[in-house]
VEXMI-306244 format. One record per residue (C-alpha): x, y, z. Coordinates in nm, 2 decimals, padded with zeros to 4 digits. Layout:
% residues N
> X	Y	Z
...
This chain:
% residues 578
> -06.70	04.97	12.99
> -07.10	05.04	13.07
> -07.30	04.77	12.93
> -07.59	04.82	12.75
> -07.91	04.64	12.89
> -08.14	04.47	12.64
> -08.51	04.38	12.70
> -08.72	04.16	12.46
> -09.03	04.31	12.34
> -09.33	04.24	12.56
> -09.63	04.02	12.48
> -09.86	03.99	12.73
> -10.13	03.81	12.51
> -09.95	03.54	12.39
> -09.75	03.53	12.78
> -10.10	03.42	12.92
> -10.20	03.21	12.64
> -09.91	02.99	12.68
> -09.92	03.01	13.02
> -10.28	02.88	13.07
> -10.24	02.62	12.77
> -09.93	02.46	12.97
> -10.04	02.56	13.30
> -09.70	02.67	13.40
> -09.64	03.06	13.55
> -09.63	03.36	13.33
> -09.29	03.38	13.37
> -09.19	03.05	13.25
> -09.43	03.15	12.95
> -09.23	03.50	12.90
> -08.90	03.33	12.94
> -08.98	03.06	12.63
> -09.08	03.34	12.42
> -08.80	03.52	12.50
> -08.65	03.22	12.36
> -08.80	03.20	12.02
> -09.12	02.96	12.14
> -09.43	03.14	12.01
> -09.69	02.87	12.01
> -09.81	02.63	12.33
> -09.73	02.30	12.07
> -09.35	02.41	12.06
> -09.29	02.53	12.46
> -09.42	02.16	12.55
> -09.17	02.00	12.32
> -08.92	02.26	12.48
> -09.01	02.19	12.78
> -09.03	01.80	12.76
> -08.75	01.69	12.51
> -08.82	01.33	12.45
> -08.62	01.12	12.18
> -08.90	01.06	12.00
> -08.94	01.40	11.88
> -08.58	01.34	11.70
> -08.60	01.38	11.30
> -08.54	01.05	11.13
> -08.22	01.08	11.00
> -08.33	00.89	10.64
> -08.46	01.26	10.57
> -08.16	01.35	10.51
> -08.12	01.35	10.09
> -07.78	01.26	10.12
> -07.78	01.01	10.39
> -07.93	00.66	10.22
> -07.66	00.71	09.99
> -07.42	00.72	10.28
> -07.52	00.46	10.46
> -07.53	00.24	10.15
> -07.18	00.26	10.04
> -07.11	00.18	10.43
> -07.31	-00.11	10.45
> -07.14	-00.23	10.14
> -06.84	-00.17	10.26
> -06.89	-00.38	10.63
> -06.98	-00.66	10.45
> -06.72	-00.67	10.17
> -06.43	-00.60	10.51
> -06.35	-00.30	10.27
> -06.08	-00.03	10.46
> -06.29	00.26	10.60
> -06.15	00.54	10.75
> -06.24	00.81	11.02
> -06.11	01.12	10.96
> -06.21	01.38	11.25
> -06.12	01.73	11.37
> -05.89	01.80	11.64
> -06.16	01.92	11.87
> -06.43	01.78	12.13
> -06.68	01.78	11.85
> -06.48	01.60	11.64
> -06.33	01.42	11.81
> -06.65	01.29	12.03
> -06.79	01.23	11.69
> -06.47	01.04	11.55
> -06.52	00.80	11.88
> -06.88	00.75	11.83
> -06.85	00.62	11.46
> -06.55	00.37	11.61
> -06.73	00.27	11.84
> -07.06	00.17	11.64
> -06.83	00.01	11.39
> -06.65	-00.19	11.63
> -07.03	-00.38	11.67
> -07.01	-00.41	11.33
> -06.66	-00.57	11.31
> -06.58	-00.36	11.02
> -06.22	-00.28	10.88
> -06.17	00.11	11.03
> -05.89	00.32	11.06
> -05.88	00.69	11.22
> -05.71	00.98	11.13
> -05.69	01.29	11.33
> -05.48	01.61	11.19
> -05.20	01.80	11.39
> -05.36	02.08	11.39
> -04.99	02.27	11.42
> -04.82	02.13	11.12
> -05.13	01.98	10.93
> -05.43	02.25	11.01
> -05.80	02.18	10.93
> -05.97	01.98	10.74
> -05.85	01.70	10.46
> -05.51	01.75	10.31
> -05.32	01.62	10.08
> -05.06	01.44	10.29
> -05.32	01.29	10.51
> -05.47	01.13	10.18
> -05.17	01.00	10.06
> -05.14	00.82	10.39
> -05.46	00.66	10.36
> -05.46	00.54	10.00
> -05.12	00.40	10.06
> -05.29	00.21	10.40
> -05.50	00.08	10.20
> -05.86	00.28	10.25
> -06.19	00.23	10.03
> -06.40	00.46	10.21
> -06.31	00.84	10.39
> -06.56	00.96	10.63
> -06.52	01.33	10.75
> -06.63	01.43	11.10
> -06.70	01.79	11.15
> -06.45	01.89	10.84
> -06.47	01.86	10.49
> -06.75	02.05	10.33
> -06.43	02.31	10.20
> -06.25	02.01	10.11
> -06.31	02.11	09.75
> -05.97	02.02	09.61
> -05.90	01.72	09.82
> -06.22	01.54	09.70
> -06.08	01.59	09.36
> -05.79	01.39	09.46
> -06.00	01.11	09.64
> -06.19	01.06	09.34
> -05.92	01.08	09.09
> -05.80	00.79	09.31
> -06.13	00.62	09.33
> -06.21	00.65	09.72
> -06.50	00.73	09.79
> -06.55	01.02	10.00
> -06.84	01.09	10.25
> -06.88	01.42	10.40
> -07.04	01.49	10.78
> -06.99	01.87	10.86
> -07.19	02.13	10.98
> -07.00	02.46	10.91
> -07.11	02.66	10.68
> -07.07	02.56	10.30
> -06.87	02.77	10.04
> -06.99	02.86	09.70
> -06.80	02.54	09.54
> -06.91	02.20	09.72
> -06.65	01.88	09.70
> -06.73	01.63	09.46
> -06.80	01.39	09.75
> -07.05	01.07	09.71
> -07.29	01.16	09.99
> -07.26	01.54	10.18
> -07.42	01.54	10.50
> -07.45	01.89	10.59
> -07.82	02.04	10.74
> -07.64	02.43	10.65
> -07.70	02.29	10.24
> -07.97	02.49	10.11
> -08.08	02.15	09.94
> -08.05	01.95	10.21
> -08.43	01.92	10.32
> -08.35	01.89	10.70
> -08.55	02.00	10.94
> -08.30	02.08	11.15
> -07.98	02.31	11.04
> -07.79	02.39	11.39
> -07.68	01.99	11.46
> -07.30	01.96	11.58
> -07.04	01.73	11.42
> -07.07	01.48	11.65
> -07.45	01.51	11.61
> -07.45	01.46	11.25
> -07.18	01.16	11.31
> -07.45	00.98	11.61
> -07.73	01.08	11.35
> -07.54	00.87	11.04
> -07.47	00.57	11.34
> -07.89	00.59	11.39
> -07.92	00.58	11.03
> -07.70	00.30	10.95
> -07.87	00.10	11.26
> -08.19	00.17	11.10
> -08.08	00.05	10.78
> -07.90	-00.30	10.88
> -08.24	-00.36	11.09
> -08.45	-00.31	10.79
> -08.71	-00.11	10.97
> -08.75	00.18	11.17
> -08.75	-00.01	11.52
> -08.34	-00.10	11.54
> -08.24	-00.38	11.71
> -08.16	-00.43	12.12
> -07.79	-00.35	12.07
> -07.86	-00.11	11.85
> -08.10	00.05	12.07
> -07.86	00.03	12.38
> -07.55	00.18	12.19
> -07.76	00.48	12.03
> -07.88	00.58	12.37
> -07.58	00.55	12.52
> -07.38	00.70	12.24
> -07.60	01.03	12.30
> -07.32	01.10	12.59
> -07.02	01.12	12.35
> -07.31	01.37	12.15
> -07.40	01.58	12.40
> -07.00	01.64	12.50
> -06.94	01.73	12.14
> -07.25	01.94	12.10
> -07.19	02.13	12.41
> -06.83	02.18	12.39
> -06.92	02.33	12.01
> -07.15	02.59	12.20
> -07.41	02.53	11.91
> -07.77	02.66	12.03
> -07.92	02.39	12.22
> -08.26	02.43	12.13
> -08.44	02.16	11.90
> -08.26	01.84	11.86
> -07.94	01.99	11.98
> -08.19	02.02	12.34
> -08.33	01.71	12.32
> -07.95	01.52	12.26
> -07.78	01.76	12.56
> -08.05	01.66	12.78
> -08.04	01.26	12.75
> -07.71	01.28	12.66
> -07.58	01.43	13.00
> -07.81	01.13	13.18
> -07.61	00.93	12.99
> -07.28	01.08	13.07
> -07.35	01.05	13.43
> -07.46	00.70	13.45
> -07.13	00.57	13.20
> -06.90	00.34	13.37
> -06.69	00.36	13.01
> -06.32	00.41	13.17
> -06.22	00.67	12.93
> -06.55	00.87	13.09
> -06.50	00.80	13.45
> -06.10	00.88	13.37
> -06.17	01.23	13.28
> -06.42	01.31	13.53
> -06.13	01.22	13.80
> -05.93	01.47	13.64
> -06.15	01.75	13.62
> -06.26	01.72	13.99
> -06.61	01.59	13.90
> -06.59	01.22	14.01
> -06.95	01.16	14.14
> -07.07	01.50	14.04
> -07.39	01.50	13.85
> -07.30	01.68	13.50
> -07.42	01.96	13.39
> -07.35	02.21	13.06
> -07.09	02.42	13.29
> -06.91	02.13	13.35
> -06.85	02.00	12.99
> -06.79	02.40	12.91
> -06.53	02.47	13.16
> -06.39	02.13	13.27
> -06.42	01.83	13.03
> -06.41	01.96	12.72
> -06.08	02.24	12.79
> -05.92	01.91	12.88
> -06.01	01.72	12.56
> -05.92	02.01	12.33
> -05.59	02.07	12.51
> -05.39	01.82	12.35
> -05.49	01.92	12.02
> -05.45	02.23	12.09
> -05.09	02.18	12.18
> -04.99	01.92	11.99
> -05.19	01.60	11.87
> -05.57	01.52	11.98
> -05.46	01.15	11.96
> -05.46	01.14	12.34
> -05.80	01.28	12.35
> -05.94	01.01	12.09
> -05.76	00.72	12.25
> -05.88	00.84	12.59
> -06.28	00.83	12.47
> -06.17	00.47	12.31
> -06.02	00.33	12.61
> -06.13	00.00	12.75
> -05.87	-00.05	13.03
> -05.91	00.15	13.35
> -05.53	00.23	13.40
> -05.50	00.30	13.06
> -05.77	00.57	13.05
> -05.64	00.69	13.37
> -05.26	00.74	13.23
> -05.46	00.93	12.94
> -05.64	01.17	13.13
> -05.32	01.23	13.30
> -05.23	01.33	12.98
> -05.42	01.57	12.91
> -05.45	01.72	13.23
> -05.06	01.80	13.18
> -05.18	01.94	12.85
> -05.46	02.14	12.96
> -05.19	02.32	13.26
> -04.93	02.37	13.02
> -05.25	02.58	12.79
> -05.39	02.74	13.08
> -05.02	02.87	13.11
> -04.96	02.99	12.81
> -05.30	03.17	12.75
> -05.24	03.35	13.03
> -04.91	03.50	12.87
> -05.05	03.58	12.55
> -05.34	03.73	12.71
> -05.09	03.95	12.92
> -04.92	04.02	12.57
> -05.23	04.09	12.36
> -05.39	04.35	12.62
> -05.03	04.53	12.60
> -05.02	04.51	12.19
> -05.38	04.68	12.15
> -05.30	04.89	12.38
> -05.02	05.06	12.25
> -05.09	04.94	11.84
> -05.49	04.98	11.81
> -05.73	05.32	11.83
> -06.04	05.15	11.93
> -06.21	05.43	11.82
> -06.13	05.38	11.46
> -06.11	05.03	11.46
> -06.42	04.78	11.39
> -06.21	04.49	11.37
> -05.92	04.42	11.55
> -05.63	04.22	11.37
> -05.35	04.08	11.53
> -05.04	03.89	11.46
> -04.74	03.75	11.55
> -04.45	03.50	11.58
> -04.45	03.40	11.89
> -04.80	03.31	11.98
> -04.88	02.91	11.95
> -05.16	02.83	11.72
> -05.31	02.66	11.90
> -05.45	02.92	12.16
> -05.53	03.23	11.93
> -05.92	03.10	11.95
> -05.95	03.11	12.32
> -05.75	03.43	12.32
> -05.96	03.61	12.09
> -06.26	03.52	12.26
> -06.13	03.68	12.59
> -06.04	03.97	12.38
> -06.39	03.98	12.24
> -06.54	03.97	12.58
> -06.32	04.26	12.71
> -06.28	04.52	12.42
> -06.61	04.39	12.25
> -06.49	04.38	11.88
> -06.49	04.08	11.62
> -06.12	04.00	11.74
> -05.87	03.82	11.49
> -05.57	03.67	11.59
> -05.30	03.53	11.33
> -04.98	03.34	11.45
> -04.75	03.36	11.20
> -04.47	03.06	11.15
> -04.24	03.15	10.87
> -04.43	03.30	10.54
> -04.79	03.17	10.66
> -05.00	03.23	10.93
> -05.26	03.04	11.14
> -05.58	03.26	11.23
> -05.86	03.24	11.46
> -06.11	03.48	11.45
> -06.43	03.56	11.70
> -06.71	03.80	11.67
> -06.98	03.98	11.86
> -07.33	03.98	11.76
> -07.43	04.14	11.42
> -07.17	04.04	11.29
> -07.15	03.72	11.03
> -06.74	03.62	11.01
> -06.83	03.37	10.68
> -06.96	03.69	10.49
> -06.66	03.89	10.60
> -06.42	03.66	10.53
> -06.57	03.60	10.18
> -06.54	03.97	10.14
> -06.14	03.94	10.19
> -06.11	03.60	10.05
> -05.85	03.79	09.78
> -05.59	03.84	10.10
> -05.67	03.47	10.23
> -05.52	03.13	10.14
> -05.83	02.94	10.33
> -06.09	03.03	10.56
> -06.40	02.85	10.70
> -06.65	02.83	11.03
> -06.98	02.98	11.17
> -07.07	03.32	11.19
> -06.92	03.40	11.54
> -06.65	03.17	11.52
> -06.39	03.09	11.22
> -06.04	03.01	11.04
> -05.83	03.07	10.82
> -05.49	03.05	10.66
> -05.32	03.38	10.54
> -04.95	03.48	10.39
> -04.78	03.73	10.63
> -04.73	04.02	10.31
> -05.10	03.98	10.31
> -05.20	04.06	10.69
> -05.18	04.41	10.69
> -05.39	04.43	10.35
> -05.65	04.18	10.52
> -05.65	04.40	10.81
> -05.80	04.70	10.58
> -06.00	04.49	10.42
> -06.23	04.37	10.65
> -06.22	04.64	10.87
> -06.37	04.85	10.54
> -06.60	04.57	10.50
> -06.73	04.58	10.88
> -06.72	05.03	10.83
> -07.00	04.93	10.58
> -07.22	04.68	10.82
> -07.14	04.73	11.21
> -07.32	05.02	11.37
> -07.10	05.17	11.72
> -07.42	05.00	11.91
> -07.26	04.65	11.77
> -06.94	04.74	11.97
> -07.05	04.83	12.27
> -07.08	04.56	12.55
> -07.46	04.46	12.57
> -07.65	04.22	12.84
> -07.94	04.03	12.69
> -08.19	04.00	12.99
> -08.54	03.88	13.03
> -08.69	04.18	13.17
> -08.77	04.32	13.45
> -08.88	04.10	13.81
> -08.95	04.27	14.08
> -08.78	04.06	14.37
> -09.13	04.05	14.57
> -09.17	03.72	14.22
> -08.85	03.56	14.35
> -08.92	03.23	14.56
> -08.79	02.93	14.60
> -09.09	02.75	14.38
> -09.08	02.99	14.16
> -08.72	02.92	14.09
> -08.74	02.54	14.12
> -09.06	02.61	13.80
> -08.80	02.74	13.60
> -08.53	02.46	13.63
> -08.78	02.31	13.31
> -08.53	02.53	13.08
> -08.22	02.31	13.16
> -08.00	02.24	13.03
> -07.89	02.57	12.98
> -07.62	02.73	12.72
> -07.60	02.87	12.38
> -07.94	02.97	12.24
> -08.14	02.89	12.58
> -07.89	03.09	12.87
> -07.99	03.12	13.18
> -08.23	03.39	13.26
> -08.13	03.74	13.37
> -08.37	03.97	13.53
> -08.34	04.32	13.63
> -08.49	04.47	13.89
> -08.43	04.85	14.01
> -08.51	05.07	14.34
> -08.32	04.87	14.52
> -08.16	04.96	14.82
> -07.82	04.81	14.97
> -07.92	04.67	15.31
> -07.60	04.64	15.62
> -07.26	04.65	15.52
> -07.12	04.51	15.20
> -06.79	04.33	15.20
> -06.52	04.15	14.96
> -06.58	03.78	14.95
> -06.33	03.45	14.77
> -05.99	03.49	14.90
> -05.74	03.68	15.06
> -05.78	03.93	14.73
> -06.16	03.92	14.78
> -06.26	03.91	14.40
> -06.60	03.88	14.44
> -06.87	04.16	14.62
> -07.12	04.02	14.91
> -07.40	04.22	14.99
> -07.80	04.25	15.12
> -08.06	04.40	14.90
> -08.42	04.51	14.96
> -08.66	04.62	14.78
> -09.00	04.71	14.97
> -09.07	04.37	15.23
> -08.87	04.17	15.00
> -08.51	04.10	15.08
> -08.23	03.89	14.92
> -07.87	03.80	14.95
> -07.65	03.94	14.66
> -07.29	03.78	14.53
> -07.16	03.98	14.24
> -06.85	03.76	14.11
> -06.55	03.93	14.00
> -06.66	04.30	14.15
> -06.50	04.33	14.44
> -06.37	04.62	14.33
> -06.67	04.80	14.36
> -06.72	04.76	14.73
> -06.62	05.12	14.83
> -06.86	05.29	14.54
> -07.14	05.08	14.66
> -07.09	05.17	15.04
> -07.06	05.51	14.95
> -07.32	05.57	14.75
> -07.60	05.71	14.92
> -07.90	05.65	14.66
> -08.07	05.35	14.52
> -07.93	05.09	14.26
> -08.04	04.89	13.98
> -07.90	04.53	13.92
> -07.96	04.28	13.68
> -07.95	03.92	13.83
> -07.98	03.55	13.80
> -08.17	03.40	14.09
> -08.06	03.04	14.23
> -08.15	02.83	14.51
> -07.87	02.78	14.77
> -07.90	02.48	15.02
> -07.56	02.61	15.24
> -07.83	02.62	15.58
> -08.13	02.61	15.44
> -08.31	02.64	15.12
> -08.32	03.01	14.99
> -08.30	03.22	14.70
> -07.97	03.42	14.67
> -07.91	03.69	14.39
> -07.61	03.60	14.09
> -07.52	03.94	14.03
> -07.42	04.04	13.65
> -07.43	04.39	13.67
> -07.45	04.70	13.93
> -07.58	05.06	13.82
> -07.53	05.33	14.09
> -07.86	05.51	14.05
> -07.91	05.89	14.14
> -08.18	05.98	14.39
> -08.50	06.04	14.28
């Protein structure tokens, strides 16, 4: 399918008036606004994210009532328990609030739900198990702010219940004792986009702050904060939240403090994922750590994962990792088979041209894998993409969008066909009866008829404009490497350029299949090498076409001989001649 290429709006005046306030290139100026940074005060934060531009977390309304109740609880050894999501970001977060009460000595407990049998967030069973273990105090990690009828039970039984999430809130709020959410409307934080285990390092700061009666914490408070920014930045990367603002600043020191751990549970899974030694970057967590942590709860119980990040015993963490490499094999497996499956059902079930959203269910996909699934689908047919296993009379859905379109709002919209549903607006779940899916099916897809336009469903590429390649250079380059780390919210830039003309013989590259396209490009004096993964198949169009092409591009410095530029290819238009 032809994607669409988008170009931010131009701004040539403000372009040169951040460029000459920072004294950095015009293009490093365009790329920030391109970003959202309109003002020379906000690209130099951007560009140099130092702790101290972190928010106190004490402005939080919610939080000095939090930490309060904890501190009481330390020093009375009252029961408090952990009770954190089954993926990285909760579970990252879960191990960070361990970890800083372990200093404390204080009475914890975890609990992590299957997310199989038990599903998100608090339930009732889980509760029971707690009260009957003897808990004062629940903390949620990255759950709970839908919790609504759960927090009736915990105060009926006189727990006290505090709330760390960052999903979006419902209509009805839990009757909690502190809610730590920046999404509130109320909630008078700077900062809404935090992750779970962003919110769970910013209530360990706070608490810190509090036990050392002043703003400057102690030395081993100081030391575990910056340290604990690792098990931050794995959640908050893993959660693909926008890493701009403090979400930046905690990615950036956090991934120095990933690669300088020695924690065995860190070094462990490093091993596994083939990046012992490696320094880490966003990819990595994206592709390699964090598919590992997830894969056990994805599967079956994210204890492994949790009791991996805990570890203090080398062979112990390295038995763990095994673990979940096993797990993440067995998921890579079985995605693979539902993905073959799903491409088949649309196929044959679904007229794209009528459809806005597409709905699928069925009995024999796991749970556990519908989200990852759906995102592929989302990438490939470019449709919000819902995907519902159903065990029995209930199904397990997990539903991904495209942009333009907010899942919270449509959910809410069918809420009358749903038993639960929660999340963020391009990512969500939710709980359905099987009588209901075919009714929730019509439902949202009317909903969706009245807000996606056909320009929402078809495949875009967000670039930064147009660079001729005679602006490429190895300095030039090197200038932009300021805008790392790079994912969600701050991407890598992508240029077009077009006139271009294929120089010598292109050829299939990676493999005996040769998946990926090699090839020469010029463009008046300037020339560059070209890899365009995945498009191998193009090879013959592109040796056969006679006139010139357009291609949109990430430049990056390769040090294979010496130290070039080389062209990462992300799309190829066949131009006519002029």
């Amino acid at each position: 399918m032809k994607k669409r290429w988008i170009y931010p709006p131009l701004n040539e005046k403000l372009e040169a008036h951040i460029a000459s306030s920072l004294r950095i290139s015009p293009l490093l100026a365009r790329l920030l606004i391109n970003r959202g940074i309109n003002d020379p005060d906000s690209a130099h934060a951007f560009l140099q994210p130092k702790m101290t531009y972190l928010s106190n977390p004490l402005e939080h309304p919610e939080m000095k009532k939090a930490t309060s109740r904890l501190v009481q609880a330390v020093r009375a050894g009252e029961r408090i328990a952990v009770y954190g999501d089954y993926d990285v970001d909760g579970v990252t977060g879960t191990a960070l609030l361990l970890q800083f009460f372990d200093i404390l000595k204080a009475n914890t407990t975890w609990y992590i739900p299957q997310r199989i049998d038990e599903g998100y967030g608090l339930n009732r069973e889980a509760i029971e198990r707690l009260v009957s273990d003897g808990v004062d105090v629940i903390i949620t990690v990255d759950c709970g702010i839908t919790s609504v009828r759960e927090a009736d039970i915990l105060r009926a039984k006189g727990i006290d219940l505090i709330i760390t999430d960052h999903h979006e809130p419902g209509n009805d709020l839990p009757q909690a004792l502190a809610i730590i959410n920046p999404k509130l409307p109320d909630s008078g934080y700077s900062f809404r986009e935090l992750s779970g285990a962003g919110l769970a390092f910013k209530l360990c700061w706070a608490l810190a702050e509090t036990l050392s009666m002043q703003r400057k914490v102690t030395p081993q408070f100081r030391s575990f904060l910056v340290d604990a920014m690792g098990l931050a930045a794995l959640g908050t990367i893993a959660d693909a939240v926008p890493l701009i603002g403090e979400n930046r600043i905690l990615a950036r020191h956090g991934l120095e403090s990933l690669n300088r751990s020695v924690h065995p549970g860190i070094l462990a899974l490093k091993e596994v994922s083939d990046l012992a030694g490696s320094t880490l970057n966003p990819r990595d967590i994206g592709f390699r750590l964090g598919p590992r942590l997830n894969a056990a709860g994805r599967l079956w119980t994210a204890t492994f994962s949790l009791e991996l990040l805990l570890a203090q015993d080398a062979d112990k963490a390295k038995r763990l990792a095994q673990h979940l490499e096993g797990y993440n094999r067995e998921r890579q497996k079985i995605q693979t088979e539902m993905l073959d499956s799903t491409r088949e059902k649309i196929k044959k079930e679904i007229d794209l041209d009528s459809t806005w959203v597409i709905v699928l269910d069925s009995e024999s996909w796991h749970p556990g894998v519908v989200g990852i699934v759906a995102s592929r689908l989302v990438d490939e047919f470019y449709r919000p993409t819902i995907m519902i296993a159903l065990r029995g009379n209930e199904g397990h859905g997990s539903a991904r969008s495209v942009p333009g379109f907010h899942l919270p709002e449509a959910l809410e919209a069918s809420q009358s066909k749903l038993i639960s549903f929660g999340g963020h607006s391009q990512a969500a779940g939710l709980k359905i009866r099987k009588e209901n899916v075919e009714d929730f099916r019509r439902l949202i897809n009317k909903f969706a008829s009245t807000g996606l336009k056909r320009e929402h469903i078809q495949p875009a590429l967000y670039t930064d404009g147009e660079l001729p390649l005679s602006g490429v250079s190895v300095p030039q380059i090197r200038e932009l490497e300021h805008l790392v780390p790079f994912g969600e919210g701050n991407p890598e830039p992508i240029f077009t350029a077009g006139g271009l003309r294929v120089a010598g013989r292109p050829s299939r590259v990676g493999g005996q299949a040769g998946r990926h396209l090699s090839f020469y490009v010029r463009q008046e004096n300037a020339a560059f090498r070209a890899i365009a993964f995945g498009m191998g198949e193009m090879l013959a169009r592109v040796e056969q076409h006679a006139g010139p092409i357009s291609i949109a591009f990430t430049p990056k410095i390769s040090n294979w001989k010496d130290e070039v530029v080389e062209l990462d290819v992300k799309d190829i238009r066949l131009d006519q001649a002029s």
